[in-house]
Residue frames as a rotation matrix with the C-alpha (Angstrom) as fourth column:
UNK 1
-0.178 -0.539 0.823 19.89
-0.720 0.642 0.264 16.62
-0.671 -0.545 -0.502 -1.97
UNK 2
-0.613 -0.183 -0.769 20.23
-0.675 0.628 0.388 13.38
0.412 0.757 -0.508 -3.89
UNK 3
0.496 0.651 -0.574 18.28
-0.644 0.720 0.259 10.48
0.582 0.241 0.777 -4.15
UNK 4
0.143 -0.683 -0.716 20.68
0.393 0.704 -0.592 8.45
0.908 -0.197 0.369 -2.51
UNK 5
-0.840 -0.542 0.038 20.77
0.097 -0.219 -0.971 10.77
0.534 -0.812 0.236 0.23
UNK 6
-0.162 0.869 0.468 17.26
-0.982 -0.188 0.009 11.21
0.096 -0.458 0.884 0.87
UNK 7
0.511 0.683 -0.522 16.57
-0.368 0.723 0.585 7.69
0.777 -0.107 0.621 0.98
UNK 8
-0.484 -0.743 -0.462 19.74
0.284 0.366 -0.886 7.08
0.828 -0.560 0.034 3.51
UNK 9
-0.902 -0.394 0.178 17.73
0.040 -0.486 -0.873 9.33
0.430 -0.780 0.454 5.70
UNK 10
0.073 0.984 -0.162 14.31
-0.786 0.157 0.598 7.83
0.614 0.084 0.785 5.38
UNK 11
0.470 -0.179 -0.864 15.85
0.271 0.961 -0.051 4.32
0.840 -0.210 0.500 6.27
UNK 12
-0.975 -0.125 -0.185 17.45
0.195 -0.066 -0.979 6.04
0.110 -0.990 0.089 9.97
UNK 13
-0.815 0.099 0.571 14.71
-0.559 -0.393 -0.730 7.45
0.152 -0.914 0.376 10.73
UNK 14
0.359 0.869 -0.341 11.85
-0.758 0.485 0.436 4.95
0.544 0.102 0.833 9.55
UNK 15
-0.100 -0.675 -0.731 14.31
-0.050 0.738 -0.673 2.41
0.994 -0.031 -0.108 10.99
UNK 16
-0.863 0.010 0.505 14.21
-0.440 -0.503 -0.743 3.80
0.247 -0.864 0.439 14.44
UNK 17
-0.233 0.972 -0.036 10.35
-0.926 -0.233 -0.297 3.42
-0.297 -0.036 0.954 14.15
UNK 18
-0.729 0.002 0.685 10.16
0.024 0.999 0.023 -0.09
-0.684 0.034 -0.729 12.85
UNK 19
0.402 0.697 -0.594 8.49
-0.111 -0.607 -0.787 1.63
-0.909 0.383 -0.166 9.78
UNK 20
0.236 -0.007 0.972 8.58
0.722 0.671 -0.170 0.22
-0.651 0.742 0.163 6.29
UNK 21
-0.064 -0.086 -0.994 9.54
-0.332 -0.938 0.103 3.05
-0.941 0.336 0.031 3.64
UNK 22
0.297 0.165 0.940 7.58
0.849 0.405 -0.339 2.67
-0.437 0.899 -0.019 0.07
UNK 23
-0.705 -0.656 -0.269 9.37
0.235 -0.575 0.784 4.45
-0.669 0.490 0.559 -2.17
UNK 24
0.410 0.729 0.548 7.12
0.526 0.302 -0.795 6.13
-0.745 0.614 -0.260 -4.46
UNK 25
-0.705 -0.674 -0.222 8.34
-0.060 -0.254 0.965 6.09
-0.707 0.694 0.138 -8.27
UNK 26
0.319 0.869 0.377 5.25
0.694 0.056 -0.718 6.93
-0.645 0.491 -0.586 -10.28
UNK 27
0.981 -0.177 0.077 6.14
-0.085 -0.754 -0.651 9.31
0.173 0.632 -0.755 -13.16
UNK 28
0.645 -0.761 0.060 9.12
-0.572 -0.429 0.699 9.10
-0.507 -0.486 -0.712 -12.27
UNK 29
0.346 -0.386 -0.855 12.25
-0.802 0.351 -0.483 7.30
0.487 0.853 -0.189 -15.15
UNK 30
0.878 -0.220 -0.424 13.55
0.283 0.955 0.091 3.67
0.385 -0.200 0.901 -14.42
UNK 31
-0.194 -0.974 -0.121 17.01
0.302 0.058 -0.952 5.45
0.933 -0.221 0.283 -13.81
UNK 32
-0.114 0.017 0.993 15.48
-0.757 -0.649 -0.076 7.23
0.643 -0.761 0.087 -10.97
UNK 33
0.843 0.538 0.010 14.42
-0.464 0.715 0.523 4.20
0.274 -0.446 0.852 -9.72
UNK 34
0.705 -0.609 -0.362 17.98
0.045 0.549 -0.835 2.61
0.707 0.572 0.415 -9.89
UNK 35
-0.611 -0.680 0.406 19.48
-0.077 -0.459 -0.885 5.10
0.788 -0.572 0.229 -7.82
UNK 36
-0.001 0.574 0.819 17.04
-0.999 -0.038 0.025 4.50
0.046 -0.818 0.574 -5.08
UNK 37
0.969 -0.118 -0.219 17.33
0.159 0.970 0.182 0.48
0.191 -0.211 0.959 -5.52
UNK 38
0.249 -0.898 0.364 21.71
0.367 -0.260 -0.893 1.48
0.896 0.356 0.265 -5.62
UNK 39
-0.257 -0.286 0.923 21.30
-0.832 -0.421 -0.362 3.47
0.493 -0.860 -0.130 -2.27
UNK 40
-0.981 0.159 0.110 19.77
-0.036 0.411 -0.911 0.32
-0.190 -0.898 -0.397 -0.32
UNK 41
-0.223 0.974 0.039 15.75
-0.897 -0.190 -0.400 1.00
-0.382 -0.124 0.916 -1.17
UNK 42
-0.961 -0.220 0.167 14.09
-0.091 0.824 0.559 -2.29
-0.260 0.522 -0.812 -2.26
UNK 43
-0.206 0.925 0.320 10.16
0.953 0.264 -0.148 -1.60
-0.222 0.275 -0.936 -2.21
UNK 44
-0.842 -0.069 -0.536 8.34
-0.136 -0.933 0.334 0.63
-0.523 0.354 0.776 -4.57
UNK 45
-0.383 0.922 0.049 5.30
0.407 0.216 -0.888 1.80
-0.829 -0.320 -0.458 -5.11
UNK 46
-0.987 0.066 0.147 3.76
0.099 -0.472 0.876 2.53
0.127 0.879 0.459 -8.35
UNK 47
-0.491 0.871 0.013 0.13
-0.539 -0.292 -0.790 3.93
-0.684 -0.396 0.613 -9.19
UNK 48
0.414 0.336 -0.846 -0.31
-0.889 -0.049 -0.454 2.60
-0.194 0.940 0.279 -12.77
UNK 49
0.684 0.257 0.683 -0.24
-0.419 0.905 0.079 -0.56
-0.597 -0.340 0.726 -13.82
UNK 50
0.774 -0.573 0.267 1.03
0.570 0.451 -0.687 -0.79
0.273 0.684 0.676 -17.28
UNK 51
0.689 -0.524 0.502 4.02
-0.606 -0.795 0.003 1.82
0.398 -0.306 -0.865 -15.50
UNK 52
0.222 -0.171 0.960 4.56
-0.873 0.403 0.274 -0.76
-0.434 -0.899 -0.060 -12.99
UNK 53
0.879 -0.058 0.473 4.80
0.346 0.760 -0.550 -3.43
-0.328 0.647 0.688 -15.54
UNK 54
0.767 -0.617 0.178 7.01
-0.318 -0.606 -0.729 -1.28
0.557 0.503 -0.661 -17.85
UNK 55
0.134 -0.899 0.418 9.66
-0.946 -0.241 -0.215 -0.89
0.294 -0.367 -0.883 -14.99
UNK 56
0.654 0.062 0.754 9.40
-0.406 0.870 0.281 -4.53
-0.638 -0.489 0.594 -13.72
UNK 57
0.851 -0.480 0.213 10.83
0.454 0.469 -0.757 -5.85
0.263 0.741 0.617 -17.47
UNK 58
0.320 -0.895 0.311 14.32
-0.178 -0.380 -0.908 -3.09
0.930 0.235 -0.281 -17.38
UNK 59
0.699 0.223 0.679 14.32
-0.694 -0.016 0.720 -3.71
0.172 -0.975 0.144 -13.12
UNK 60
-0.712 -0.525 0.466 16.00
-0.591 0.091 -0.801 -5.35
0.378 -0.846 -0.375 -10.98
UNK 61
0.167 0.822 -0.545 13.87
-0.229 0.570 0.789 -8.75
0.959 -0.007 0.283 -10.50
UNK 62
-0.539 -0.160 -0.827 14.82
0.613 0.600 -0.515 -8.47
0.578 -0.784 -0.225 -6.83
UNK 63
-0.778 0.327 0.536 12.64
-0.245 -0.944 0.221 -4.99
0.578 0.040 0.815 -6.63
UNK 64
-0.601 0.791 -0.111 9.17
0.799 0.591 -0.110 -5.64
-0.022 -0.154 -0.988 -4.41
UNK 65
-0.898 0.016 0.440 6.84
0.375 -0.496 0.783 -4.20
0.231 0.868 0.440 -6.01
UNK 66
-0.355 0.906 -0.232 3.19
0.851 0.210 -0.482 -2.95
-0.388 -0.369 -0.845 -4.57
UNK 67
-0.528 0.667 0.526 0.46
0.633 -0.104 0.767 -1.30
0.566 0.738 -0.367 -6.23
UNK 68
-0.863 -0.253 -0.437 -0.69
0.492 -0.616 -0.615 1.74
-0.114 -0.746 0.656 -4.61
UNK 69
-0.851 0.318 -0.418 -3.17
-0.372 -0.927 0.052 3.14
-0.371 0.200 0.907 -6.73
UNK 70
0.015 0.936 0.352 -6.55
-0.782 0.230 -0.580 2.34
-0.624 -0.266 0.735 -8.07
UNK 71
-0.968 -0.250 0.032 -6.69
-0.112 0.540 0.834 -1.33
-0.226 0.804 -0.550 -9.68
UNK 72
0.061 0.849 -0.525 -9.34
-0.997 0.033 -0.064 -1.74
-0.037 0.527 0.849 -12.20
UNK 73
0.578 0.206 0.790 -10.46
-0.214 0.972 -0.097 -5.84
-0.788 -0.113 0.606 -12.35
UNK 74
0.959 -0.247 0.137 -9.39
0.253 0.534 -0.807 -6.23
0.125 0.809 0.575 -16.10
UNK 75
0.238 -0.957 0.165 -5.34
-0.739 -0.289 -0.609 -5.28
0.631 0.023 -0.776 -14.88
UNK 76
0.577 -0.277 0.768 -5.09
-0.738 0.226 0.636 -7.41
-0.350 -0.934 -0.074 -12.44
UNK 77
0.697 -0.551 0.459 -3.30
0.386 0.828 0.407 -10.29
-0.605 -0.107 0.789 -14.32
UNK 78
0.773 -0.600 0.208 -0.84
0.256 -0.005 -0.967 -8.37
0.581 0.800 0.150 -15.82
UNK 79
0.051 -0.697 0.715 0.70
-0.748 -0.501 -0.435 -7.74
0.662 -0.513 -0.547 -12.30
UNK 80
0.835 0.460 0.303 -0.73
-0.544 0.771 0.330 -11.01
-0.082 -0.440 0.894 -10.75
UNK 81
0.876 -0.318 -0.362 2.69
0.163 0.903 -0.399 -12.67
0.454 0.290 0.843 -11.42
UNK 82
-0.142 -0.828 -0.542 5.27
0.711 0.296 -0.638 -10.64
0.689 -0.475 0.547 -9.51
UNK 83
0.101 0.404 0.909 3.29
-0.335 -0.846 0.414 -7.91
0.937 -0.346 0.050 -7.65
UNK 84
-0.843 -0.363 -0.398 4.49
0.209 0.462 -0.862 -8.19
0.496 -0.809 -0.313 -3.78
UNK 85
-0.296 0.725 -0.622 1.34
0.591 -0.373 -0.715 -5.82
-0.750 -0.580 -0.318 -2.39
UNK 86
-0.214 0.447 0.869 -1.74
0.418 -0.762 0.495 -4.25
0.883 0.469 -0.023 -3.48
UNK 87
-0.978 0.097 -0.183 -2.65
0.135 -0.371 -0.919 -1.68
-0.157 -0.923 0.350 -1.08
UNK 88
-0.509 0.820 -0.262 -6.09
-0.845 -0.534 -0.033 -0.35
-0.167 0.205 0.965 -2.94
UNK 89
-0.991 0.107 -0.076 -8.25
-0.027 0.401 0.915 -2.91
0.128 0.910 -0.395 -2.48
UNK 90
-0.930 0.346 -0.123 -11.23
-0.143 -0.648 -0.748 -1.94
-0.338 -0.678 0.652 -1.98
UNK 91
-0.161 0.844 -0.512 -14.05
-0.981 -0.192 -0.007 -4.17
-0.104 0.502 0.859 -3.43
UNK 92
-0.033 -0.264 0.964 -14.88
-0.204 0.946 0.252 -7.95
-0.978 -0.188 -0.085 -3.19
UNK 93
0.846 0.256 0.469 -15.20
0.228 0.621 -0.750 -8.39
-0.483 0.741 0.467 -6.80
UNK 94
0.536 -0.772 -0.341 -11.95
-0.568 -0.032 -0.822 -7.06
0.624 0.635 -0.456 -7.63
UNK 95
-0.268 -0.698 0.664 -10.49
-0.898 0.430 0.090 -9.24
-0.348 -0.573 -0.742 -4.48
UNK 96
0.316 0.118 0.941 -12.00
-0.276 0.961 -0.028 -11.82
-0.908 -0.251 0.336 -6.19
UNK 97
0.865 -0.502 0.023 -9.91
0.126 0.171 -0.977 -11.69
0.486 0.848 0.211 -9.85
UNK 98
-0.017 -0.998 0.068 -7.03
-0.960 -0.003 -0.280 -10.93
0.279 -0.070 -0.958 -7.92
UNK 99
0.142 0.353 0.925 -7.84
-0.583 0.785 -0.210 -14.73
-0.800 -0.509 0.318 -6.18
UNK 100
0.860 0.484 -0.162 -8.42
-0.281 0.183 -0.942 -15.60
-0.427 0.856 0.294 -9.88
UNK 101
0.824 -0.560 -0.087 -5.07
-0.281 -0.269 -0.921 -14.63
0.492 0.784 -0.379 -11.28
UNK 102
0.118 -0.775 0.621 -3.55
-0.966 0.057 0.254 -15.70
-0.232 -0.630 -0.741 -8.05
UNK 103
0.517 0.516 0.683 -4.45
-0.324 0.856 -0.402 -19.15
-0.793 -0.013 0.610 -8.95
UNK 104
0.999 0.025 -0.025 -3.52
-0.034 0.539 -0.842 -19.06
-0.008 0.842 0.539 -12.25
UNK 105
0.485 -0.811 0.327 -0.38
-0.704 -0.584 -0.404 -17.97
0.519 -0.034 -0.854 -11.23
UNK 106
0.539 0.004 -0.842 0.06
0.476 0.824 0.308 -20.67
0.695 -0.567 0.442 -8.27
UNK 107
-0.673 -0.712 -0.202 0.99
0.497 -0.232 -0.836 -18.15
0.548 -0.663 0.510 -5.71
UNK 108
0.398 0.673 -0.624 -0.94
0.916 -0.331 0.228 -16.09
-0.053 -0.662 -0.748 -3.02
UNK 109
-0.221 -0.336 0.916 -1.13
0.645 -0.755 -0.122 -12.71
0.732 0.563 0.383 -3.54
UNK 110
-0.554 -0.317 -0.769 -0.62
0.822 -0.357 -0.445 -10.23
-0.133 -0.879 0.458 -0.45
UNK 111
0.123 0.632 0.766 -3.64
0.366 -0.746 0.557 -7.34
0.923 0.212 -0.323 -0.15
UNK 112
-0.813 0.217 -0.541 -4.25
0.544 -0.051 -0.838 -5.04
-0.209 -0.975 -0.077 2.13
UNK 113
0.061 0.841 0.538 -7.84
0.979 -0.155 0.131 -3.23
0.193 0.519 -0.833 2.10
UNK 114
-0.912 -0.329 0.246 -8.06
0.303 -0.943 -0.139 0.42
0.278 -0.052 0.959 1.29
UNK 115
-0.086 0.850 -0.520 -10.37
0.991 0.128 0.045 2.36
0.105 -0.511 -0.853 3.90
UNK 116
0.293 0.274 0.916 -12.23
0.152 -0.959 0.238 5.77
0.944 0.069 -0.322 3.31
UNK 117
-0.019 -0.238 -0.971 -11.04
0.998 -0.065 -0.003 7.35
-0.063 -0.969 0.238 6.05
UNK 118
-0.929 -0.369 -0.016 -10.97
0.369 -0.929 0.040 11.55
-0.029 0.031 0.999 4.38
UNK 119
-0.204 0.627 -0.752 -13.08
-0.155 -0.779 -0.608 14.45
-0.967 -0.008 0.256 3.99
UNK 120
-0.340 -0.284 -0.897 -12.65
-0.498 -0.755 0.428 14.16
-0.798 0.592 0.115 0.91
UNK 121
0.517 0.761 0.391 -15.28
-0.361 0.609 -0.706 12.53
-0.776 0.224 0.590 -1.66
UNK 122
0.243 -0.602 -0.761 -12.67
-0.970 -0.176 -0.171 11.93
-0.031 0.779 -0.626 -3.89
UNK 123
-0.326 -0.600 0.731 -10.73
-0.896 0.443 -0.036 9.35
-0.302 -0.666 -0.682 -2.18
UNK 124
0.255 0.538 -0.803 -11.61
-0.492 0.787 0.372 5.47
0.833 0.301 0.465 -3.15
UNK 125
-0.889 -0.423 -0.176 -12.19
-0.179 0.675 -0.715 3.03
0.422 -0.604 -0.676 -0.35
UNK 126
-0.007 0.894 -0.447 -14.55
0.632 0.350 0.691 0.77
0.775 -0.278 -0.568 1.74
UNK 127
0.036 0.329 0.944 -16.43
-0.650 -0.709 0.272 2.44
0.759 -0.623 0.188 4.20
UNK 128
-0.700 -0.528 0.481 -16.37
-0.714 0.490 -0.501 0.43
0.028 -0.694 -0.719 8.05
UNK 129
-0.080 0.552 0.830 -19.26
-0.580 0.651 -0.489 -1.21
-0.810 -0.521 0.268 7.66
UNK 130
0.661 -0.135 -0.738 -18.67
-0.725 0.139 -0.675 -2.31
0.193 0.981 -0.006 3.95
UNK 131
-0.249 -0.937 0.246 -14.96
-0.850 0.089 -0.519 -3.28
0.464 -0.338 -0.818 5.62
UNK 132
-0.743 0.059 0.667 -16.36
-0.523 0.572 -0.632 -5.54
-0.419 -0.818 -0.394 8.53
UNK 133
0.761 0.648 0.022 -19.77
-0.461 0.565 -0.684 -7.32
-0.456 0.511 0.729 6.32
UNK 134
0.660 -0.218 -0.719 -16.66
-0.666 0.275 -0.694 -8.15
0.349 0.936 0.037 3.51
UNK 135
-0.056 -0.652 0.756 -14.38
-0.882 -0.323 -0.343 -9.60
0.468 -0.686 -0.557 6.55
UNK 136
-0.579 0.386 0.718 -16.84
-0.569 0.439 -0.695 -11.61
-0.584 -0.811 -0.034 7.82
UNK 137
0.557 0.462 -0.691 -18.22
-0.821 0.433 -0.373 -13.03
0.127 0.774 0.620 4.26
UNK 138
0.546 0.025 0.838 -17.96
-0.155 0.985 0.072 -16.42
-0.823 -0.169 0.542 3.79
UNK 139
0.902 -0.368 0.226 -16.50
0.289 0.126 -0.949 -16.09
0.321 0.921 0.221 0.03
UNK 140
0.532 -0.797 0.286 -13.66
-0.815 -0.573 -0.080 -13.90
0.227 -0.190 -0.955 1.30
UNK 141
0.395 -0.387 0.833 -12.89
-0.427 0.725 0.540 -17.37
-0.813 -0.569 0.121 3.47
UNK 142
0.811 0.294 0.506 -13.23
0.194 0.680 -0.707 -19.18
-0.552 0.672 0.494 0.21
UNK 143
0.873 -0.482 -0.071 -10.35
-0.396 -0.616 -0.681 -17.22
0.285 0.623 -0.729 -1.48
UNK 144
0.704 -0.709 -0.038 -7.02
0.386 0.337 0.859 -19.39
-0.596 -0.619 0.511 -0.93
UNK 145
-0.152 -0.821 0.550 -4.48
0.983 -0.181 0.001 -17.27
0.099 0.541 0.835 -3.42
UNK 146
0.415 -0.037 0.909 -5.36
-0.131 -0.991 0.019 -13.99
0.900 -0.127 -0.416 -1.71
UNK 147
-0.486 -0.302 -0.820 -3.84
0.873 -0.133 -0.469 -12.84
0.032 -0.944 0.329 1.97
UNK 148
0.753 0.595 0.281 -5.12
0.431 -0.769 0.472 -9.92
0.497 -0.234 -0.836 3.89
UNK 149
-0.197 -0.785 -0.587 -2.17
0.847 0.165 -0.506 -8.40
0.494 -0.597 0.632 5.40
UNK 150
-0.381 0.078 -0.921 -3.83
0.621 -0.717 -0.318 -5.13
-0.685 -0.693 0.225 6.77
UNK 151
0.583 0.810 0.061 -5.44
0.756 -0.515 -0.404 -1.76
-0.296 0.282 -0.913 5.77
UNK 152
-0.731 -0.650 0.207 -4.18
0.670 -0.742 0.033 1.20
0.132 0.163 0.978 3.90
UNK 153
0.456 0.836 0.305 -5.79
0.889 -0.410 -0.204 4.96
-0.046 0.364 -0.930 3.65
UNK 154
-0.207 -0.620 0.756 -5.69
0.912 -0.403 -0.080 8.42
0.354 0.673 0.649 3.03
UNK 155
-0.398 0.521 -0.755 -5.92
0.801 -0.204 -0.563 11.32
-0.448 -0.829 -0.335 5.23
UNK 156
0.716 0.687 0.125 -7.17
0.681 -0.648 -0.340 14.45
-0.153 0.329 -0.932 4.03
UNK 157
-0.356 -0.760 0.544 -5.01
0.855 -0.500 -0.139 16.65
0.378 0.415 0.827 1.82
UNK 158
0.702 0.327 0.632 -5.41
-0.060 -0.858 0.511 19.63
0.709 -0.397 -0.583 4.45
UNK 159
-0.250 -0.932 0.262 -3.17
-0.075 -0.251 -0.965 21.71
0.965 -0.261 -0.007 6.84
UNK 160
0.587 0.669 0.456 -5.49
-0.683 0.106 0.723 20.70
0.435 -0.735 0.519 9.60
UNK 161
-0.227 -0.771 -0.595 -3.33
-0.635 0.580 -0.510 18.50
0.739 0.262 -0.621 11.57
UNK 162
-0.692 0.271 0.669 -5.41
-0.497 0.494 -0.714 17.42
-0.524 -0.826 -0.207 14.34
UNK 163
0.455 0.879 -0.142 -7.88
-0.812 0.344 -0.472 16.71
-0.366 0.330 0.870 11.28
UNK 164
0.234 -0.907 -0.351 -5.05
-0.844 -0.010 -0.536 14.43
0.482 0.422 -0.768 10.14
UNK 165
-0.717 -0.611 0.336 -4.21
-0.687 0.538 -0.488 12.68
0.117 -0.581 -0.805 13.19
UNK 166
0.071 0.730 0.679 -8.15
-0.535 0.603 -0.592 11.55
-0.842 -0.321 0.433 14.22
UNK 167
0.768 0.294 -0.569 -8.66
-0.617 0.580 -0.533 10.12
0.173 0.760 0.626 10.50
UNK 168
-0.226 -0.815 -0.533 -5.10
-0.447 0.573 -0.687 8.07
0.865 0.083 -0.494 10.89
UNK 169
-0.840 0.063 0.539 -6.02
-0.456 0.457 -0.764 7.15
-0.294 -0.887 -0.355 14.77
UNK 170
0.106 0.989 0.106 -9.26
-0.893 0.141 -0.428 6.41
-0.438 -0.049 0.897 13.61
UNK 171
0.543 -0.158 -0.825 -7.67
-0.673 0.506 -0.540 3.84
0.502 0.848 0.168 10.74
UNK 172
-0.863 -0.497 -0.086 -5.36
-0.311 0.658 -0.686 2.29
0.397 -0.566 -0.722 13.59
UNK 173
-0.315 0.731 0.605 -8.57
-0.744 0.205 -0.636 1.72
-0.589 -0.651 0.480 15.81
UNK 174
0.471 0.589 -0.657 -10.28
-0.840 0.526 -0.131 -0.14
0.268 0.614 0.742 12.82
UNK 175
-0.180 -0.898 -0.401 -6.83
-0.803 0.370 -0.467 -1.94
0.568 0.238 -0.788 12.46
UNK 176
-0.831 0.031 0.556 -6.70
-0.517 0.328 -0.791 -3.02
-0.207 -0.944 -0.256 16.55
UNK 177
-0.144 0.797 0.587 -10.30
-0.789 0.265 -0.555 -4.14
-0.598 -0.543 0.590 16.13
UNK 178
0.384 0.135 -0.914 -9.79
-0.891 0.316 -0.327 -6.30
0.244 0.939 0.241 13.26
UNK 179
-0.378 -0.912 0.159 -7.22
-0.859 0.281 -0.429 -8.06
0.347 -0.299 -0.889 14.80
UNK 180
-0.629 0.333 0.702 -9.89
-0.709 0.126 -0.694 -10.07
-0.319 -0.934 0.157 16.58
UNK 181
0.393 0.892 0.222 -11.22
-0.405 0.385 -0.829 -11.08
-0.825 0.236 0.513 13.95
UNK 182
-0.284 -0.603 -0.746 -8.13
-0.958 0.206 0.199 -12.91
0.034 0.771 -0.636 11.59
UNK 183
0.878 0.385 0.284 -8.90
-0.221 0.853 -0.472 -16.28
-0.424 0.351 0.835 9.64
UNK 184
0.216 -0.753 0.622 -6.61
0.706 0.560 0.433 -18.44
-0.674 0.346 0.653 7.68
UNK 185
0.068 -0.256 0.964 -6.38
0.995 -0.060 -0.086 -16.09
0.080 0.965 0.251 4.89
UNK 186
0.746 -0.008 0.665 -7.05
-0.120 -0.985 0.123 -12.29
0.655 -0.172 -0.736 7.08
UNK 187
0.506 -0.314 -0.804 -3.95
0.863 0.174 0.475 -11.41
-0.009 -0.933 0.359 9.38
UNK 188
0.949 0.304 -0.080 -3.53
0.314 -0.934 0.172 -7.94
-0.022 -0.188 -0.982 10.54
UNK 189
0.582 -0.785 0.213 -0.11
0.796 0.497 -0.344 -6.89
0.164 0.370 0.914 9.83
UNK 190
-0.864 -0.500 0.058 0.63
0.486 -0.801 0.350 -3.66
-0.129 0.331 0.935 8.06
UNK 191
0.465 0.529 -0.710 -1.16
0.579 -0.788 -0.208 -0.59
-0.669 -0.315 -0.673 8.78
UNK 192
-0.602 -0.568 0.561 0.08
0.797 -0.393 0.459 1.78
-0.040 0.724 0.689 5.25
UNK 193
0.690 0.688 -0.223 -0.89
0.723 -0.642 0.255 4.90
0.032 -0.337 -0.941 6.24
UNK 194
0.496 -0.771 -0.399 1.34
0.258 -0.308 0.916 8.17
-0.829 -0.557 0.046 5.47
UNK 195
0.870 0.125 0.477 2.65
0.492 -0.282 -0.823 10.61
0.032 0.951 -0.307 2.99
UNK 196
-0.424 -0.900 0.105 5.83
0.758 -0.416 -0.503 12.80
0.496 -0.133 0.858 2.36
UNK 197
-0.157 0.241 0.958 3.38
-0.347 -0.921 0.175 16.02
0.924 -0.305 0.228 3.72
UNK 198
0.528 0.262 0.808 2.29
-0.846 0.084 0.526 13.74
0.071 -0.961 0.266 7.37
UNK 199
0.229 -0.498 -0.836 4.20
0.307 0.852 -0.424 10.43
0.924 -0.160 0.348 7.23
UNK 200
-0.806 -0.549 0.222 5.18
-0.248 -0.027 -0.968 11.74
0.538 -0.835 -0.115 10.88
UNK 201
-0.321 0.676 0.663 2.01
-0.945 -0.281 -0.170 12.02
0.071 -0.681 0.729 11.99
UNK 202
0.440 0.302 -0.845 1.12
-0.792 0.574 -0.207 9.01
0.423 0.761 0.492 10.68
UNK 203
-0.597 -0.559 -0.576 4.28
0.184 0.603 -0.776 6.99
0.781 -0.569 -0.257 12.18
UNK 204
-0.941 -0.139 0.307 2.67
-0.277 -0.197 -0.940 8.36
0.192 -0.970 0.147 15.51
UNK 205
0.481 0.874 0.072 -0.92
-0.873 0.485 -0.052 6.82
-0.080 -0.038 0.996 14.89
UNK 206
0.266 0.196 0.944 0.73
-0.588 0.809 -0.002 3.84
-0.764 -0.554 0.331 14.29
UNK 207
0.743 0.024 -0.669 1.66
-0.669 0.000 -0.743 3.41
-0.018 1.000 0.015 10.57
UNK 208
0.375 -0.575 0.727 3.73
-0.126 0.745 0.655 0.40
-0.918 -0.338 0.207 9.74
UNK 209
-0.328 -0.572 0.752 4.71
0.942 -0.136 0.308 1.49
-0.074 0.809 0.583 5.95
UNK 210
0.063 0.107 -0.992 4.92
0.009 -0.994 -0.107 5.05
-0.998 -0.003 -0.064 4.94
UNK 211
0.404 0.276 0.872 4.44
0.829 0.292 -0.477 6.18
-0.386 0.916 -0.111 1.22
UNK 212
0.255 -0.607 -0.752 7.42
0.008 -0.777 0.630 8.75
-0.967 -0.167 -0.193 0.50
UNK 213
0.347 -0.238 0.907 7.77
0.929 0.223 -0.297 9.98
-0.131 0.945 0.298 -3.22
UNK 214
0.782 -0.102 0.614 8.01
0.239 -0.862 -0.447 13.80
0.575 0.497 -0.650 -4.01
UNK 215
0.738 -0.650 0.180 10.42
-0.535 -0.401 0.744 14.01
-0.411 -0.645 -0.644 -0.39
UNK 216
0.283 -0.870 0.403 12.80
0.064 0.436 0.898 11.38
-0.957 -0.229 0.179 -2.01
UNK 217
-0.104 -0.541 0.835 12.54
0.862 0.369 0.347 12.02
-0.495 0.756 0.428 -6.00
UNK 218
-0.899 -0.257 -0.356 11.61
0.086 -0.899 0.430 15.66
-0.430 0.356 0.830 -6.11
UNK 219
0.172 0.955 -0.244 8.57
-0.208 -0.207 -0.956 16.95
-0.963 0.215 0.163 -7.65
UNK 220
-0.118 0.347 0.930 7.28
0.766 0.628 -0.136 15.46
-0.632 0.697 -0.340 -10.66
């Protein structure tokens, strides 16, 4: 199937669900992008910064970008000017250069915080009590060119689907409990949770963007 048709059929059914659909277009050629901005798609996710740059210049400057993958501090201000969401953050000192660059920039810059949530020691993210100490910090307050808008993670890359579902319920639970605890600058939103292999499950925990690349541009 085409690009154009797979993404028609993300948007019914993510629609339905009041579910966000990030395109992901990592590796993947500005034209491919095109034809997914051409069908109707408008947010994409990239992993790599200078990538994400790259396509931003040849783009569509109505594209919203967000930043999926790990961000190292010294990148942040080369995306700090039109970057809609980072999902990965997952450290106060790198929320505080993004703060930095928001500044210099004179805009507030939408985060959401990326929480360990797999088996898998790979994975990057804060752990819950990391999560809820960085929440409750007084600097965090201090930050006026950042937003919290919610939490991403990653379940385990395993055919285990009930192992699947707890780690995602578990990541909504966090979510719910946060809620309680928003400031000027933390407000629970989006819940980005969800791949092309579980994005279903995922919608059913509770997921409020899905992350859908290899089902809509084919393997890489």
């Amino acid at each position: 199937m085409s690009i154009k048709n797979n993404i028609a059929i993300f948007q019914q059914e993510l629609g339905a669900k009041n579910c966000k659909l990030i395109a992901v277009s990592k590796t993947h050629p500005s034209e491919s992008v095109k034809e997914a901005y051409d069908a109707g798609q408008m947010i994409f996710g990239e992993n790599k910064v200078q990538e994400m740059t790259s396509k931003y210049e040849v783009l569509p400057k109505d594209i919203q970008w967000h930043l999926i993958g790990h961000l190292q501090t010294n990148k942040v201000k080369y995306i700090a000017p039109f970057v809609s969401l980072i999902h990965s953050v997952d450290s106060l000192k790198l929320l505080e250069e993004i703060n930095k660059q928001g500044e210099k920039n004179d805009r507030i810059i939408p985060c959401l915080l990326q929480i360990f949530i797999a088996q898998e020691e790979t994975k990057f993210g804060l752990d819950e009590v990391e999560l809820f100490l960085l929440i409750q910090s007084d600097i965090l307050k201090s930050y006026s060119h950042i937003r919290i808008e919610g939490l991403m993670g990653m379940a385990s890359l395993t055919g285990d689907e009930n192992q699947i579902r707890k780690e995602f319920r578990n990541l909504r639970r966090i979510f719910d409990e946060l809620k309680t605890k928003e400031s000027s600058n933390v407000q629970m939103k989006e819940l980005s949770m969800g791949m092309s292999s579980d994005y279903k499950i995922a919608m059913e925990e509770g997921s409020t963007m899905v992350r859908i690349g290899t089902a809509i541009f084919g393997k890489r």
